[in-house]
GUBA-603962 format. One record per residue (C-alpha): y, x, z negated. Coordinates in steps of 0.05 Angstrom, whole numbers, padded with zeros to 5 digits, always signed. Each point is the difference from the previous one (the first is absolute). Example, Ala and Ser with C-alpha at 12.3 -4.5 7.8 and 13.67 -1.06 7.14 Angstrom:
-00090+00246-00156/+00069+00027+00013/
! end
This chain:
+01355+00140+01392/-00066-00044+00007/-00069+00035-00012/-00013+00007+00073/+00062+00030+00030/-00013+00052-00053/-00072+00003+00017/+00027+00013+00073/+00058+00054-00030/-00060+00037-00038/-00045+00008+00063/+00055+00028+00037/+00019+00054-00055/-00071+00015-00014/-00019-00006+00070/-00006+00041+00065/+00072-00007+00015/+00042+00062+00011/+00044+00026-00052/+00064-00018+00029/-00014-00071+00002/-00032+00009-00076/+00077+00024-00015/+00034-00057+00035/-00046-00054-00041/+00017+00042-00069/+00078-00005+00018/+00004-00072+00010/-00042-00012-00057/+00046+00036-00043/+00068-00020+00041/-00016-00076+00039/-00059-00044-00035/+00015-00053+00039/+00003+00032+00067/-00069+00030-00019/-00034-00076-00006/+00026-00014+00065/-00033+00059+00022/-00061-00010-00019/-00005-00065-00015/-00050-00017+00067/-00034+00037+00053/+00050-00002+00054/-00028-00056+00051/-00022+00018+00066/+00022-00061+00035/-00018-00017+00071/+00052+00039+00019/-00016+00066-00036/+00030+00028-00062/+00085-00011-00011/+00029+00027-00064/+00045+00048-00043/-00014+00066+00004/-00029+00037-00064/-00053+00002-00051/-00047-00055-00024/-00050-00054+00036/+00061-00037+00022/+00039+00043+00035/-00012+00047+00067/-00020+00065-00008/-00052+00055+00022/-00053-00040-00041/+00003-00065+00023/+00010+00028+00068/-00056+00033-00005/-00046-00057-00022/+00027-00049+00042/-00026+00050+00058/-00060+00012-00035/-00010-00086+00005/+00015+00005+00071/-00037+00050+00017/-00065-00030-00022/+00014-00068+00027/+00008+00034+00072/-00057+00041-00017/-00035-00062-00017/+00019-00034+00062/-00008+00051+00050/-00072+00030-00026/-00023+00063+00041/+00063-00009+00052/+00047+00052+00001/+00068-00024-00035/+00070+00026+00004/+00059-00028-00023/+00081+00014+00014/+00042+00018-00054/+00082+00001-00008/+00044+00002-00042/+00082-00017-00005/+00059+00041-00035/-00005-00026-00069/-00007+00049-00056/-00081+00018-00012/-00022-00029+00058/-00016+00065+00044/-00043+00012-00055/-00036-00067-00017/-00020+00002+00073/-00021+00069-00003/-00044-00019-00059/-00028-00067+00039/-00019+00056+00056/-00042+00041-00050/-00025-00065-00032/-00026-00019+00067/-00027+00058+00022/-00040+00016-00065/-00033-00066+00020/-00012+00025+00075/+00052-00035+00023/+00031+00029+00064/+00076+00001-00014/+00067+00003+00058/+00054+00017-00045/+00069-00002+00023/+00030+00068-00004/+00072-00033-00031/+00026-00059-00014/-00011-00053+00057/+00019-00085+00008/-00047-00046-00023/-00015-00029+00066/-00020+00063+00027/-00060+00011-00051/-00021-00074+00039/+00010+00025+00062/-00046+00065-00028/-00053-00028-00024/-00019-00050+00071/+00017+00061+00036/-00048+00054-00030/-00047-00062-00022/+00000+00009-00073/-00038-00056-00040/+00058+00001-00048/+00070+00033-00020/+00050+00004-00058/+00068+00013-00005/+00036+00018-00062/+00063-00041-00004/+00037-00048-00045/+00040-00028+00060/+00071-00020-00016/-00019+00004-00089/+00053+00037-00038/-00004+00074-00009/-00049-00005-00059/-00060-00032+00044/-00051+00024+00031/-00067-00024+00031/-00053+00002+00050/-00028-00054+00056/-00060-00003+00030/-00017-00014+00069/-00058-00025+00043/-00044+00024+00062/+00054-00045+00042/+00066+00037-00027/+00020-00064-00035/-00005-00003-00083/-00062-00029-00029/-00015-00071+00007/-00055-00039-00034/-00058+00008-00012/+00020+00080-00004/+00061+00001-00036/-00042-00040-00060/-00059+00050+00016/+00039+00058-00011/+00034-00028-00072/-00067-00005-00018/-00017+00075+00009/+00064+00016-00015/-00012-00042-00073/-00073+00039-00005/+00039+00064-00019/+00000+00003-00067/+00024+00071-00013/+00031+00058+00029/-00056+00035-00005/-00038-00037+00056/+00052+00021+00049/-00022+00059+00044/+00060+00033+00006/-00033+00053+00040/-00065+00033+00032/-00038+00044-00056/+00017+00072+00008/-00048+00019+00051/+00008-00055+00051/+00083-00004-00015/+00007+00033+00074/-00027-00055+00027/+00044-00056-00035/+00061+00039+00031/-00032+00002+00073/-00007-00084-00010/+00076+00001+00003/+00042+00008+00062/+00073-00002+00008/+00033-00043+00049/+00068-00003+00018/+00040+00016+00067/-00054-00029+00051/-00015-00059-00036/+00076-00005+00006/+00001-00001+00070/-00044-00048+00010/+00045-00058-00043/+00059+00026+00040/-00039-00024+00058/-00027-00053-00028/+00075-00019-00032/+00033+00021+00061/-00050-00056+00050/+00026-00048-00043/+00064-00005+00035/+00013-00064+00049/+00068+00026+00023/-00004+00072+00014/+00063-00005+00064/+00043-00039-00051/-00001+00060-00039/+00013+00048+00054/+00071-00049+00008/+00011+00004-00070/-00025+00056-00030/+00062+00026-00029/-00011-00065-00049/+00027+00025-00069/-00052+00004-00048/+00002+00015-00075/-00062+00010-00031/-00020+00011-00069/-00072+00029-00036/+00024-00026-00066/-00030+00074-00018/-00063-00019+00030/-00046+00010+00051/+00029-00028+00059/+00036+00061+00009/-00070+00031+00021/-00014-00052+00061/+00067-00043+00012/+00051+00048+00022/-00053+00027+00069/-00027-00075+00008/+00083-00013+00008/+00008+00062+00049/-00064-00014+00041/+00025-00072+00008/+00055+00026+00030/+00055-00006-00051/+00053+00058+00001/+00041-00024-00050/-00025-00001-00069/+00021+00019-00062/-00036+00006-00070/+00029-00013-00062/+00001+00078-00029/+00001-00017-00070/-00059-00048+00001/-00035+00047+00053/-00038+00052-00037/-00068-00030-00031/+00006+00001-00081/-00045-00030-00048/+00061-00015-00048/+00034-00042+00048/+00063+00023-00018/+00051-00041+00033/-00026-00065-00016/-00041-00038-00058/-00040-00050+00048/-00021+00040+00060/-00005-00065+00040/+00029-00017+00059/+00003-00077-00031/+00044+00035-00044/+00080-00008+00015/+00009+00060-00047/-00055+00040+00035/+00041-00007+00081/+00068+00010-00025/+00010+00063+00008/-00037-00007+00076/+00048-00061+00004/+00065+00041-00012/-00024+00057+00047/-00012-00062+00049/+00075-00031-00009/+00022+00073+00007/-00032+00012+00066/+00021-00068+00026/-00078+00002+00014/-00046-00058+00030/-00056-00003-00042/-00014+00026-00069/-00083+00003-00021/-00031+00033-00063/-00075+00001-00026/-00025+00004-00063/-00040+00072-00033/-00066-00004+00038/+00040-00044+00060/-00035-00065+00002/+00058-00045-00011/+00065+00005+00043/+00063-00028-00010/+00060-00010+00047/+00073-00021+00006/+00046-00016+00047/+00065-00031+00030/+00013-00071-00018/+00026-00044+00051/+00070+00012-00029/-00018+00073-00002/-00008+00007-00070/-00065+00043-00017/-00054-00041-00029/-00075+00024-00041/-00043-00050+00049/-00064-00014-00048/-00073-00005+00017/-00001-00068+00020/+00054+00009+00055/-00034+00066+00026/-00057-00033+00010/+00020-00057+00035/+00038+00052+00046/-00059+00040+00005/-00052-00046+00024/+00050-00036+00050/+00018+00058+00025/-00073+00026+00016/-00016-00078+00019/+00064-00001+00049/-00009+00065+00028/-00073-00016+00020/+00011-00056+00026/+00063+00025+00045/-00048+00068+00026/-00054-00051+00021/-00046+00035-00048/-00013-00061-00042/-00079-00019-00011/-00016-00069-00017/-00036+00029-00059/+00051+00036-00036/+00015-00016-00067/+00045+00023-00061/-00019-00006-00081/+00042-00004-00058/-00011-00015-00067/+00002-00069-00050/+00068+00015-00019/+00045+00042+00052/+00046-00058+00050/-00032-00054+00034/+00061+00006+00054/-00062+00047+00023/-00052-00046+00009/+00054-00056+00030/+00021+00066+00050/-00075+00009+00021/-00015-00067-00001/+00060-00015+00060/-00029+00060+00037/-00067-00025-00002/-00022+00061-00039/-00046-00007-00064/+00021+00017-00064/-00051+00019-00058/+00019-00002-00064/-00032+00042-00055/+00011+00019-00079/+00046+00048-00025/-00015+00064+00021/-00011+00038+00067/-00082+00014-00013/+00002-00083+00021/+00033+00008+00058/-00051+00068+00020/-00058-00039-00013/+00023-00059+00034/+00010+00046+00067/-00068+00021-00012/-00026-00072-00004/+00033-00016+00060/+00007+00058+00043/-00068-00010+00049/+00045-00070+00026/+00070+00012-00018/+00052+00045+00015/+00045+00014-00061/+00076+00025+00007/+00043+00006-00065/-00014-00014-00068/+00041-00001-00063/+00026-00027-00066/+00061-00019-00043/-00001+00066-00035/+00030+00049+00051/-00068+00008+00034/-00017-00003+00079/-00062+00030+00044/+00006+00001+00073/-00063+00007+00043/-00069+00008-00041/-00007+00082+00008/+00000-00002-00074/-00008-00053-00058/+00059+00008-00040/+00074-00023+00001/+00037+00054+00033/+00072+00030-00010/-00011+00046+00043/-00011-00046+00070/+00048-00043-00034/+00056+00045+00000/-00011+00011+00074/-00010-00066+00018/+00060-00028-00032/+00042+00047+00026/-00016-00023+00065/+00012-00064-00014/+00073+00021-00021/+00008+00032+00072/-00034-00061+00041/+00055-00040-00031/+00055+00050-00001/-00014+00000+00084/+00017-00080-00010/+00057+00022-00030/-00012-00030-00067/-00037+00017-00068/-00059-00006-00041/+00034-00056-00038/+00023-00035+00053/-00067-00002+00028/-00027-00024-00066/+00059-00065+00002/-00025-00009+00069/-00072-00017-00024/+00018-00042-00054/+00045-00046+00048/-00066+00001+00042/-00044-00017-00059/+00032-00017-00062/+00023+00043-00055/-00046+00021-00056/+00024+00033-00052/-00035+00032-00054/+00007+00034-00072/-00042+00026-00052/+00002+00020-00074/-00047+00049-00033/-00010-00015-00079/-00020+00069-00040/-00043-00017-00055/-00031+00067-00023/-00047+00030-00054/-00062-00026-00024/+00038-00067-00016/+00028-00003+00064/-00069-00027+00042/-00012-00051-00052/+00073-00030+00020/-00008+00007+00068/-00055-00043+00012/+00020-00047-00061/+00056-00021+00054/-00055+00000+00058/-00039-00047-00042/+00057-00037-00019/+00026-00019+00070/-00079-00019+00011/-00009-00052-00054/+00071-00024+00003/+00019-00015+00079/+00070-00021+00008/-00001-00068+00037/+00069+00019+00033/+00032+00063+00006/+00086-00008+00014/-00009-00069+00013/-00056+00010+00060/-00069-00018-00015/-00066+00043-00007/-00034-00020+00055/-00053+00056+00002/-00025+00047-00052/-00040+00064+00015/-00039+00032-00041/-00040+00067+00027/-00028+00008-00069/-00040-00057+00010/+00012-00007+00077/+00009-00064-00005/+00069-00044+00036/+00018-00059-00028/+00050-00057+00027/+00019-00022-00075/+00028-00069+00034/-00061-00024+00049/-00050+00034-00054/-00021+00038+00064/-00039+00070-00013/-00025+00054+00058/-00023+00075-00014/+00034+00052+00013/-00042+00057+00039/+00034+00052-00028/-00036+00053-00050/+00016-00026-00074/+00071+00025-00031/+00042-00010-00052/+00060-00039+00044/+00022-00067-00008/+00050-00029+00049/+00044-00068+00007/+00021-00019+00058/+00060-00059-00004/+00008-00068+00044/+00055+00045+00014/-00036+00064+00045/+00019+00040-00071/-00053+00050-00020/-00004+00028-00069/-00053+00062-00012/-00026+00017-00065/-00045+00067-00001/-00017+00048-00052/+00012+00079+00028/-00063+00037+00006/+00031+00065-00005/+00053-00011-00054/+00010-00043-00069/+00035-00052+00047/+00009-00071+00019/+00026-00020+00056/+00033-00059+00029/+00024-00010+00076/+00047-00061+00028/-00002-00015+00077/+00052-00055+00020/+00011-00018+00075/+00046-00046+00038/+00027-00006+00067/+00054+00046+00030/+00046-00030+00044/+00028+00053+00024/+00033+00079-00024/+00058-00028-00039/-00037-00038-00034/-00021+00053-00035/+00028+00026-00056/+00007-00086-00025/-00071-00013+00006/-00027+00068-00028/+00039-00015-00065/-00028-00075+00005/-00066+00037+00002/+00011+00052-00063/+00029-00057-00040/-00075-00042+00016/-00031+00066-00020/+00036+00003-00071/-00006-00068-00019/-00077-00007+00008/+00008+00062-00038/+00039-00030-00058/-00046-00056+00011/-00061+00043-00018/+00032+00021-00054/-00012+00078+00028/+00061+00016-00030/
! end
């Protein structure tokens, strides 16, 4: 162990840490060395998307500590901000283990600073601490979450006055403060004794009214509302993944008008320990089976899960040979946004200003879909807080719909900032009825719009490189696909090269160069003579790399199908093979 990890290790035994987290350092001194240097061998980063890490002790992993200065950063960057206004800020929290209390101790840390605090009284969704903070007006919000992360994780994201996650210049402004804290011991973790009454009047608990108001909001949403009333005996099988969907999803459903729905009992009870699956993902195939058998069981239509704090939703459904199918992110979203394109266009509530965002690397069957309809599409980086500050950029001229991206994530209407599961669940189940009422499926729908605009097919693979090693390697191979640029990819030639780290295209045949008005990011992108796309991108929430392959060609016709989607995978896996990615 290096000088300064144990320099670190030292200030935590001999600091003002609490004796149970003294005890846990001693013990894996004495039992894991190794596990201790990874512990401590950083300050856990507070990216621009908050804090994401194992739970435990040390500067690199979550606990009440670097909860508690994280807040502590926060707080003085809104306090910094905001001057003599009055400041609030929403706080929630999902159903992992700790995180009742880490945002119990963000409340305290807030209000020692003066900080008025709505805390939700339980558990609650993600999108609903959005949907919080523009109702009540907060200048800021948090919700302690690690997502779809393993049991182990924890963490904590940060929010702006618009509901949507910070966006520069705050999100740098707030590492900054955030960086300033130097010790525990310039956290105020509460009022002084005499004024302590006053920290706990700063925080309020919220809960069943600010639900009714996003069942409202949720329940407007709807395009359809008398398809439903035909088919609202529509079989639905719906899973929390242990979650927090189970707080919002299973009303929104009934309120739609949905009388036949049935949850997945042994994924429906929130738990930290998720204890029926080891990815609590919808992506994850391991993480809807048991949904998916409940779904064969029932002979059901639709099958959707969300992830722990119900952000992300996944679905399956019928094939068009009847065989049930996991439909991935991609294909919801290209059912979503038709759907919400189609339906406004058919109900005469189309405005010639509507438009629709996605980001850099979810289909471009989207954009060719908007495009026909004479809709804009905006695309935007990885990450929802794009596609929230793009509605704020535009919203004064332009009238935004749906938004979404690759990884399981949609937002319908822009009542909050954030990709919701919750809507989503709703929504899509709606879809499922508008089509059963055709007398068809989901899928079927989805074969129809690829004979109508080609079929794009897409697949990604996420490469784990962890420990302190791991960040090194990751951008190694970033830097490596920079300096080296493949003149041809599977036979088809690079005709354009984008790089959002230095926002700068490139046409490496004409010479041509353009900027790219995006905000700078570590992506590069090929795109082929071909129409193929191939997506490098660093995670900024986990020791990943990640690639993504879009392929498209025409689609004569439904059976066609299954031919030209294996003509498709096979393109996929030899530019794979051909980037040597495995």
């Amino acid at each position: 162990m290096d000088a300064k990890i144990k320099e670190r290790v030292n200030a935590w035994l001999n600091g003002s840490f609490d004796e149970a987290t003294k005890n846990e350092i001693r013990k894996t001194q004495a039992e894991n060395p190794d596990e201790l240097t990874e512990a401590f061998y950083r300050n856990l980063e507070f990216g621009t998307g908050g804090l994401r890490g194992i739970m435990g002790a040390g500067t690199n992993r979550i606990n009440k500590y670097t909860i508690g200065m994280a807040t502590q950063g926060y707080a003085n960057y809104l306090k910094k901000t905001y001057g003599d206004e009055a400041i609030s800020i929403a706080i929630a929290h999902d159903s992992r283990n700790n995180s009742r209390q880490f945002a119990e101790i963000t409340a305290h840390v807030m209000a020692a600073n003066g900080i008025k605090v709505f805390l939700f009284e339980s558990l609650r969704p993600t999108p609903e601490l959005s949907f919080a903070i523009r109702r009540l007006g907060c200048k800021g919000g948090v919700v302690c979450t690690a997502s779809h992360n393993p049991k182990e994780y924890n963490g904590y994201k940060a929010y702006w006055n618009d509901g949507g996650q910070l966006v520069p210049p705050h999100d740098k402004n707030v590492i900054a403060e955030v960086d300033k804290i130097a010790s525990v011991d310039e956290v105020k973790w509460s009022l002084p004794a005499g004024q302590a009454g006053r920290g706990e009047a700063l925080i309020q608990l919220i809960g069943r009214d600010m639900d009714e108001a996003y069942w409202q909001m949720a329940k407007d949403l709807s395009v359809y509302p008398d398809v439903i009333a035909k088919q609202h005996d529509l079989k639905i099988v719906y899973t929390p993944i242990h979650g927090t969907g189970i707080m919002l999803v299973p009303e929104l459903l009934k309120r739609y008008g949905f009388t036949n729905v049935t949850i997945v009992e042994e994924q429906a009870k929130p738990d930290g320990n998720f204890p029926t699956v080891v990815y609590p993902n919808p992506e994850e195939s391991e993480a809807m089976s048991i949904g998916l058998k409940k779904a064969k069981e029932l002979d059901a239509d639709i099958l959707l899960g969300t992830d722990p704090d119900a952000d992300r939703v996944g679905i399956a459904v019928k094939d068009h040979k009847g065989r049930w199918v996991l439909v991935n992110g991609n294909q919801t979203a290209v059912l979503a946004f038709n759907y919400l394109i189609e339906a406004r266009k058919a109900k005469g509530i189309a405005k010639p200003n509507d438009m629709v965002v996605k980001t850099i690397v979810t289909t471009d069957m989207i954009n060719r879909i908007a495009k026909e309809n004479k809709v804009t599409c905006y695309d935007v980086l990885t990450g929802f807080k794009w596609i929230a500050e793009l509605i704020k950029e535009k919203e004064a001229g332009e009238d935004y719909i749906i938004g979404g991206e690759e990884s399981y994530g949609l937002m319908v209407g822009s009542k909050l900032r954030d990709k919701d599961a919750v809507s989503a669940v709703a929504i899509l189940s709606e879809m499922a009825a508008y089509e059963k009422n055709k007398g068809r499926s989901l899928f079927e729908k989805l074969i129809d719009l690829y004979v109508q605009y080609g079929y794009y097919k897409e697949h990604l693979i996420s490469i784990t490189k962890k420990g302190m090693r791991g960040q090194e390697e990751i951008a190694e191979m970033m830097e490596s696909f920079r300096k080296n640029t493949p003149e041809s990819i599977n036979g088809s030639r690079v005709v354009q090269l984008l790089d959002y780290e230095l926002r700068k295209g490139k046409n490496p045949v004409t010479g041509e160069e353009w900027e790219i008005k995006l905000p700078k990011s570590n992506v590069l992108q090929f795109i082929l003579e071909d129409g193929s796309k191939i997506s490098a991108r660093p995670s900024g929430t986990e020791p990943k790399i990640k690639f993504y392959f879009s392929v498209h060609t025409k689609l004569a016709g439904a059976n066609d199908f299954e031919k030209v989607s294996t003509d498709l995978d096979q393109r996929i896996q030899n530019i794979i093979t051909d980037l040597k990615l495995k």
